[in-house]
N, C-alpha and C positions, 0 to 999 in steps of 0.2 A: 888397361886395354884388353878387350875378350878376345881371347884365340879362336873361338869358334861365335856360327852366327848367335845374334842375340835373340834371347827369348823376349819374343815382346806383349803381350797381354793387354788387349781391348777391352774395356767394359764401357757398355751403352745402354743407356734407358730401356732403347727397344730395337729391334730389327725390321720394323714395316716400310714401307712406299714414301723414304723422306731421303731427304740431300744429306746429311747425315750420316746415312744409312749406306747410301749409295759411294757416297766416296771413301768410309771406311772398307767397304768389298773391292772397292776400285784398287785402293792402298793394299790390303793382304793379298789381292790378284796379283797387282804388278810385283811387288817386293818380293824376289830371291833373295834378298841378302839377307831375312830376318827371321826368325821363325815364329808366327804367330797364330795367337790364341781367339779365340773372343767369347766374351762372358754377354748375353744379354738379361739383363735385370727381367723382363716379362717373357714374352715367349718368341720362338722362332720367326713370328713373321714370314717379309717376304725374301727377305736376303739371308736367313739362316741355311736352306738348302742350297743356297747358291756357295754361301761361305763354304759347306761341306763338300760339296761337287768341286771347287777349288785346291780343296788338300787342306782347307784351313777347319780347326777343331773347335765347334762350338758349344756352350756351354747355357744353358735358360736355366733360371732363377726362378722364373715364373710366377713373377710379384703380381699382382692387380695393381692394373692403372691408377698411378695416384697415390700409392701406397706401399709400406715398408711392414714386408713380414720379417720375424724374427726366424722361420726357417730358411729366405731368403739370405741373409746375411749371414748365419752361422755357412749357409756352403759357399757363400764367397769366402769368406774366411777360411775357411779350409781349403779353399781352391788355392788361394793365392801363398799357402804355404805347403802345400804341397809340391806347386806346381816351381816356386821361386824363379817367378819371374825378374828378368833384368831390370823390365822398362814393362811400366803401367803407363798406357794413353789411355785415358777417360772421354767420353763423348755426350754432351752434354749436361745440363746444371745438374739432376739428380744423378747419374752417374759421376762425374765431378764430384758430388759432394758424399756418394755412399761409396764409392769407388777409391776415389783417390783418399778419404779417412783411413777404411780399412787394409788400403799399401803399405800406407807408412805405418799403421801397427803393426803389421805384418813386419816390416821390417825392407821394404824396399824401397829403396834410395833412391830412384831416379822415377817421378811421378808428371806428368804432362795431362793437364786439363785439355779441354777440349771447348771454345765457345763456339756458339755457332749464329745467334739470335745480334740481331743491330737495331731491335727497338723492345724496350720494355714501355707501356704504359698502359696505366690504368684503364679499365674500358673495354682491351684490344686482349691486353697478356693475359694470364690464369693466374690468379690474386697467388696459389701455391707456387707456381713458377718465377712469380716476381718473390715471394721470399724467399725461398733455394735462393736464388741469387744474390740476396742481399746477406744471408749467410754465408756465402761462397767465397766473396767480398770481403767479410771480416775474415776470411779463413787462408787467402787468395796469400800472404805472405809465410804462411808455415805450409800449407800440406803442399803443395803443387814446386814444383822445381821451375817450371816452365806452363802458360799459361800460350795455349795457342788456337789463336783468331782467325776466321777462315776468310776476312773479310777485314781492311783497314776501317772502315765503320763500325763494324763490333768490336776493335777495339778501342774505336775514339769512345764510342758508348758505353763501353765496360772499364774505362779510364776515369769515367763522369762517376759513375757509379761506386767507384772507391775501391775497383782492384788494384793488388801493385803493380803499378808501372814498372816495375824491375824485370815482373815476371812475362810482360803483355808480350808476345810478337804476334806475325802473321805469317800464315802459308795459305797463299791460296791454294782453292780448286785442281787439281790436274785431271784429265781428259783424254783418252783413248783415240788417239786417231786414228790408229787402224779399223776400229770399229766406226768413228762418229767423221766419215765421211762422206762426200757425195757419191750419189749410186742412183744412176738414168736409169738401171732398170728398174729398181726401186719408186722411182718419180712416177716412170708411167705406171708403173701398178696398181698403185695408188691413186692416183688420179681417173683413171679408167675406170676402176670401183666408185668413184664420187663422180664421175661422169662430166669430171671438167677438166678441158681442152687446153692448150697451152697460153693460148688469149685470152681465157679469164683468170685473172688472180688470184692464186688460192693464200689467201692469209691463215693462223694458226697460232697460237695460244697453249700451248703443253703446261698442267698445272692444275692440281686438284682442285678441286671447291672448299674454297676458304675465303674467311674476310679480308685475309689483308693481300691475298689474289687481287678482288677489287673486281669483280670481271663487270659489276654496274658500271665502272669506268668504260671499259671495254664496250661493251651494248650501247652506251649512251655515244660513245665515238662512231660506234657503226653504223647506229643510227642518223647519224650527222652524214654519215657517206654517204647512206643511200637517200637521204634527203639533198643530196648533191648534184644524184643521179650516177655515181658512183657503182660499176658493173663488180663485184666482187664475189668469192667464198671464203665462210672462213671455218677450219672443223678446229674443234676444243678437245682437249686430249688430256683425261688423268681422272683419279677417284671421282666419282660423284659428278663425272661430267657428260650424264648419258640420260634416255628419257624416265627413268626412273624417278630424278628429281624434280618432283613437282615445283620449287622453289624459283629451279631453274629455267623451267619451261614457262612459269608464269612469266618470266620478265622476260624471256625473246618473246613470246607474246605480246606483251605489255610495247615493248618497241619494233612491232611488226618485221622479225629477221628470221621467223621460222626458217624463209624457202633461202636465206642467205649463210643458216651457218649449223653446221652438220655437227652432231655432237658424237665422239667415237670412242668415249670412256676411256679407260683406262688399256694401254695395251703396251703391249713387251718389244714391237717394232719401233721405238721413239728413233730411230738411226733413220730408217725407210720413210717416217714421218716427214723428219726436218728436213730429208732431201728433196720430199714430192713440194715443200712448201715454197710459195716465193719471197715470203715475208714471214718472220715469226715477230709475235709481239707479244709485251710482258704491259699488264695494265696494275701492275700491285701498289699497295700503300706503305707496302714494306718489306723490304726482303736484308739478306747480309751478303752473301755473295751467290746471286742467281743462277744454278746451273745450267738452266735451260739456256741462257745467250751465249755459252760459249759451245754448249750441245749444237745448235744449230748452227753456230757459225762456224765450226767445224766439217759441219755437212755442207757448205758453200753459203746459205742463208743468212744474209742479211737482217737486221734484226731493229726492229723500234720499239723504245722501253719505256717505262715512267725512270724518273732519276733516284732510287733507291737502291740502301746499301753502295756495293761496286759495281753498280752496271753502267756507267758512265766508264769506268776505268777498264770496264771489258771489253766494253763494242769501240773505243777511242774514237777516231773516226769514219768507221766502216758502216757507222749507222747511225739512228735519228737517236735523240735523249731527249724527255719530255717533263714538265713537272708530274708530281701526282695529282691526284683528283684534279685533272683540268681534263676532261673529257673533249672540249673543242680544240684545246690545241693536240691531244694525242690523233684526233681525226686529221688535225692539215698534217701533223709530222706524216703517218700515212699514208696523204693523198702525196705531198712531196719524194714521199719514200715510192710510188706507185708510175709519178711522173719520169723519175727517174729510170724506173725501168723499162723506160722505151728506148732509150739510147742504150741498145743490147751490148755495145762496145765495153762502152763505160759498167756497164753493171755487169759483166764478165769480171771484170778487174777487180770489181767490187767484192765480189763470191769471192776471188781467189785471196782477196786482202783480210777477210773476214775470216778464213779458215788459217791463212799465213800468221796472222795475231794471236789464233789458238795456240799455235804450235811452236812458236816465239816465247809467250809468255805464260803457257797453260797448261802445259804438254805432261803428261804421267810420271816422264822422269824427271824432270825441274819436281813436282810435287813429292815423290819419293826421295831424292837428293835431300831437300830441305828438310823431313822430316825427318832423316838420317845425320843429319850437320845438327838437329835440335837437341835430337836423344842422347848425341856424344860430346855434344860438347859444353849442353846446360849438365850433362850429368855429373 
């Protein structure tokens, strides 16, 4: 048992604009009881100066993406004995697998993976990321003490996949509710700026541009709306989600919703966001455990999703759940989800159940708790 707090040591692929990324700063923000580190394999990103503004010490390797330098590795190696750490958490597969190897050479004893991903397939994943994995897997009974899943789907998937089950748990997500709740002034400010009123519907979508986003799901549902006659806005919020992408602007083109859906890239206000929204929706073909639904429902917003990963298991039933790629039924969940909101009684109740779900089962310190119950007692 350590008389004093424990040194604990992060290493991660990267530090950019991912879930990842965001709940490991979540985790060294909240934790006083721990003292930690974080090592990023490539360069600072977007969360290394946040790490540093936090009090927490971080570390770039400054590998190129994809790739494994050997001056890379010689200064993990020498980080991690210099620095003898208690407790290595690793955060994703190449981290996990250059990470938690060089721990236990190093010589420390208490080593925790990190998974984060609930769908490998061909087609979709990065043919290197599906082998890290499959490496990881043969590996998954000696290096890692503890293998932990952010999402009871990534670990049914990484069970299929041939980790050991001995070592698989899950910690979910936790979520800052002092920050990620609702704020009217916020609403209007927002909404003021996009110049819509309380009576039209601002829908909303937080979620870089990516494929397994799915936002053609998305388009194609909205498109179904306003072929309904469906009064609506909806603004899309995150990397690559602004007029710059030609990709993008082709297909609201292509399904005539220019003047329906506002695109506001990437920005640092996602709290102000969720709360100006009446609806947040999630159109992906895959995820492991969604941040953005329980972001939102935190900030009172109700939420309709496709049914991937844990998002069923986050919104319960505070909100719609959808299959994937069925673009006509994510339209009627929607239009059901929209009907609903004219009974202002009931969808008051609804915000408050939606945000009361977060902080029941999703709240900062349930996630730092459990992460503390892992570290001491798989160690």
């Amino acid at each position: 048992m350590l008389t004093r707090p424990a040194r604990v040591f992060h290493v991660i692929t990267g530090l950019g604009d991912g879930g990842a990324e965001a709940v490991l700063y979540r985790l060294c923000q909240a934790d006083s009881a721990a003292m930690h580190q974080v090592v990023s394999l490539m360069d600072a990103g977007k969360y290394g100066p946040l790490l540093e503004d936090a009090g927490v010490r971080v570390h770039c390797l400054n590998m190129p993406r994809g790739k494994v330098s050997a001056k890379g590795l010689l200064q993990l190696w020498r980080l991690l004995r210099a620095e003898r750490p208690d407790i290595v958490q690793t955060w994703m597969y190449h981290a996990d697998l250059i990470g938690g190897t060089l721990a236990r050479m190093a010589g420390v004893r208490r080593v925790f993976w990190g998974v984060r991903h609930s769908t490998l397939e061909a087609g979709k994943s990065r043919r290197a990321t599906m082998l890290v994995a499959r490496i990881n897997a043969w590996l998954s009974s000696a290096v890692p003490t503890g293998i932990v899943c952010c999402a009871q789907k990534a670990r049914e998937v990484h069970l299929a996949l041939g980790f050991a089950a001995e070592r698989l748990l899950v910690i979910p997500n936790g979520y800052d509710l002092s920050r990620f709740r609702p704020d009217t002034v916020a609403r209007v400010r927002l909404r003021s700026e996009l110049g819509v009123g309380d009576q039209t519907p601002l829908l909303g979508m937080v979620g870089r541009f990516d494929p397994q986003k799915d936002h053609e799901n998305l388009f194609r549902a909205l498109a179904f709306l306003k072929q309904r006659g469906v009064q609506f806005c909806c603004v899309l919020v995150g990397r690559g989600m602004d007029q710059g992408n030609t990709a993008l602007c082709a297909r609201l083109e292509q399904y005539d919703l220019q003047a329906e859906v506002v695109l506001l890239g990437q920005r640092s206000d996602v709290p102000s966001v969720m709360s100006a929204l009446d609806l947040h929706l999630l159109s992906s073909s895959a995820e492991a455990f969604p941040n953005v639904l329980a972001e939102a429902m935190a900030c009172g917003t109700p939420c309709v999703t496709t049914d991937v990963g844990d998002a069923a298991a986050i919104v319960g039933e505070t909100g719609w759940v959808v299959p994937p790629l069925r673009p006509e039924r994510l339209a009627d969940a929607i239009n059901t989800a929209l009907l609903a909101r004219s009974d202002l009684d009931a969808w008051v109740l609804r915000c408050k159940s939606a945000r009361q779900r977060v902080g029941d089962n999703f709240s900062m310190e349930k996630m730092v708790a459990a992460y503390h119950a892992v570290w001491q007692d798989l160690g």
